[in-house]
C-alpha positions as CSV (number, residue, x, y, z in Angstrom):
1,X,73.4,-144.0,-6.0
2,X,69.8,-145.1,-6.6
3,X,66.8,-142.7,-6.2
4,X,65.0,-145.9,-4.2
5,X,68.6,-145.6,-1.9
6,X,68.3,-141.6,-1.7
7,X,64.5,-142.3,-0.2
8,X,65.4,-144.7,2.4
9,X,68.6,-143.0,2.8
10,X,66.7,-139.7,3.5
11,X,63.4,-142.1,5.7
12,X,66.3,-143.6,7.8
13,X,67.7,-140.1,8.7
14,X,64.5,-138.0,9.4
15,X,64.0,-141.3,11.5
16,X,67.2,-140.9,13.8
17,X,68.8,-138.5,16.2
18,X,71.2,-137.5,13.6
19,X,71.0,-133.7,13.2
20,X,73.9,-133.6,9.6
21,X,75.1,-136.3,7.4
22,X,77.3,-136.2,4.4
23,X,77.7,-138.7,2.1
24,X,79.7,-138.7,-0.8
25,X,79.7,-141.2,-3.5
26,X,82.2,-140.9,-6.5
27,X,81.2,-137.3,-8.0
28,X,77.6,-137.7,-6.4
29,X,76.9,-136.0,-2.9
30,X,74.2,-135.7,-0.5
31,X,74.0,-133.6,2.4
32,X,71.2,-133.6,5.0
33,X,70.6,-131.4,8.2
34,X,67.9,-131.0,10.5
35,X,67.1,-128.0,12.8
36,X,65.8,-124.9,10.8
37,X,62.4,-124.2,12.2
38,X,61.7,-127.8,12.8
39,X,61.8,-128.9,9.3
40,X,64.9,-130.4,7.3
41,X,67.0,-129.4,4.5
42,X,68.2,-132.0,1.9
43,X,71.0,-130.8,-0.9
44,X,72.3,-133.3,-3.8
45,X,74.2,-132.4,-6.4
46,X,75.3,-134.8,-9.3
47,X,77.7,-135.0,-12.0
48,X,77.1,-132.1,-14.4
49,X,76.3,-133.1,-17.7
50,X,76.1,-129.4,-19.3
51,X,76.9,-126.2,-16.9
52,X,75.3,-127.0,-13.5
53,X,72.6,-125.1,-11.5
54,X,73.3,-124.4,-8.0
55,X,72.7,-127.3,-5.7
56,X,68.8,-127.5,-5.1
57,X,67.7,-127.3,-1.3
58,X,64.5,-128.6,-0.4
59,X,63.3,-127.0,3.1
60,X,59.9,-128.2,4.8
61,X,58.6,-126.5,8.0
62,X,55.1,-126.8,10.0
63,X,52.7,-124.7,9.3
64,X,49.3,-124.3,11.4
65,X,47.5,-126.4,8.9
66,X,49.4,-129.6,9.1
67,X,50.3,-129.0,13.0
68,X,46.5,-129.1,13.8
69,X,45.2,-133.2,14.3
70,X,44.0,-134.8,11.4
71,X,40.7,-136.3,11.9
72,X,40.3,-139.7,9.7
73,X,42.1,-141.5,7.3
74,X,44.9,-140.1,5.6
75,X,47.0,-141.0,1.9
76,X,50.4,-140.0,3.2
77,X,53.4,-138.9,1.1
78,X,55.6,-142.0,0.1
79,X,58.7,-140.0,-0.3
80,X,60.3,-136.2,-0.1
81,X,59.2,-133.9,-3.1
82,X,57.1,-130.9,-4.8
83,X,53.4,-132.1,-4.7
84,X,51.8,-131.4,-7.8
85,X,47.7,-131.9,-8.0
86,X,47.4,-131.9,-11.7
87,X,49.1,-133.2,-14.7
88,X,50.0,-129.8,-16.1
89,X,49.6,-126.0,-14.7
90,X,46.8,-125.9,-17.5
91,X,45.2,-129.1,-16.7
92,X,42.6,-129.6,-14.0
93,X,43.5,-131.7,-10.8
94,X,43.4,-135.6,-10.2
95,X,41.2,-135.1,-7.8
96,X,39.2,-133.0,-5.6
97,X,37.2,-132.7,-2.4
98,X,34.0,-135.0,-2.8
99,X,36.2,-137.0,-6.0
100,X,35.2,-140.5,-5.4
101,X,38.2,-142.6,-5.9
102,X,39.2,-146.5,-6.9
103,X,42.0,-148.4,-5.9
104,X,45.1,-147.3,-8.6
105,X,43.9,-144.3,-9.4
106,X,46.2,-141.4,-9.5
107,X,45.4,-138.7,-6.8
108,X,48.9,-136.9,-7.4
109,X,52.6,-136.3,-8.9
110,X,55.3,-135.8,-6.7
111,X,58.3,-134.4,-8.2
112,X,61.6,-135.4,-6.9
113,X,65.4,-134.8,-8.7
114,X,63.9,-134.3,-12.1
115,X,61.6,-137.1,-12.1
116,X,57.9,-137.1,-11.9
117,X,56.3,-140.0,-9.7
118,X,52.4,-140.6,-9.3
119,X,50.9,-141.3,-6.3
120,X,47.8,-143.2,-6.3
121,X,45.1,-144.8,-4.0
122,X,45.5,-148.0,-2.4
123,X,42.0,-148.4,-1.7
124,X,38.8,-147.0,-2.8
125,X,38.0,-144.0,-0.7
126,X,36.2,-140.1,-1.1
127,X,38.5,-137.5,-0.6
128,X,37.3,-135.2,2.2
129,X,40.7,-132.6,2.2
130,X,43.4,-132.0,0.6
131,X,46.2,-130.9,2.9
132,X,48.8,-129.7,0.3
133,X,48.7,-126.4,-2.0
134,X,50.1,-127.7,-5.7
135,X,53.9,-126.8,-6.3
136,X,54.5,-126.4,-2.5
137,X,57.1,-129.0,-1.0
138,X,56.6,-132.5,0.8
139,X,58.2,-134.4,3.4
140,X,58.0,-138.4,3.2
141,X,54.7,-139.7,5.4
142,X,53.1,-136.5,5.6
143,X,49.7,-136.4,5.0
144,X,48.5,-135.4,1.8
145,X,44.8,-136.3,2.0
146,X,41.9,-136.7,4.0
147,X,39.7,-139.6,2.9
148,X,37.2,-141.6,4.1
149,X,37.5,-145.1,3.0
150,X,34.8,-146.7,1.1
């Protein structure tokens, strides 16, 4: 299965009234299931190539930050993943609050199964907040910025 499948896969099932899928796939599998604390918990596994890790779980819940309204326009996350603000733990951020940002430039990484994918601005904007610590988890469409479009 293809990670752009997984993503819709996982968009169409946060979207429903499903509360557990399964599917599985020759030696690939995917489980999903909602209902811990109002967040979701997605677990792959894959054919192991050397001794494999433990399924990873990815578990997402509201916290009083994100629950409060968000006032303005927002760059959302396009899939589920670990938000990452910089290139590199020893590397400064993308961006910051007051960063004044064009259209294609990269504001984050998102990390999802192993593979790093940069999110960038569609439009030109200011970043007024970032909503997301670095490292901690994402859902898909939540808001990962505050900006104000420019």
């Amino acid at each position: 299965m293809e990670f752009k499948d997984i993503k819709e896969l996982i968009r169409v099932f946060d979207k429903s009234d499903l509360n557990k899928l399964k599917i599985k796939d020759g030696e690939f599998e995917i489980s999903m299931q909602t209902g811990f604390d109002g967040g979701s918990i997605v677990t792959t596994t894959a054919p192991a190539v050397q001794s494999a890790p433990a399924p990873v779980a990815t578990t997402t819940s509201v916290t009083a930050e994100t629950a409060a309204p968000i006032i303005g326009d927002t760059i959302n996350s396009p899939m589920i993943g670990t938000f990452y603000a910089s290139p590199s733990p020893e590397s400064a951020a993308f961006v910051k609050v007051g960063d004044t940002v064009k259209a294609g430039q990269t504001l984050c990484i998102l990390e999802a199964m192993k593979i790093m994918n940069e999110v960038e601005a569609e439009f030109d904007c200011k970043i007024v907040k970032v909503l997301v610590e670095d490292s901690n988890p994402v859902e898909y469409d939540m808001p990962l910025f505050v900006v104000e479009k420019l």
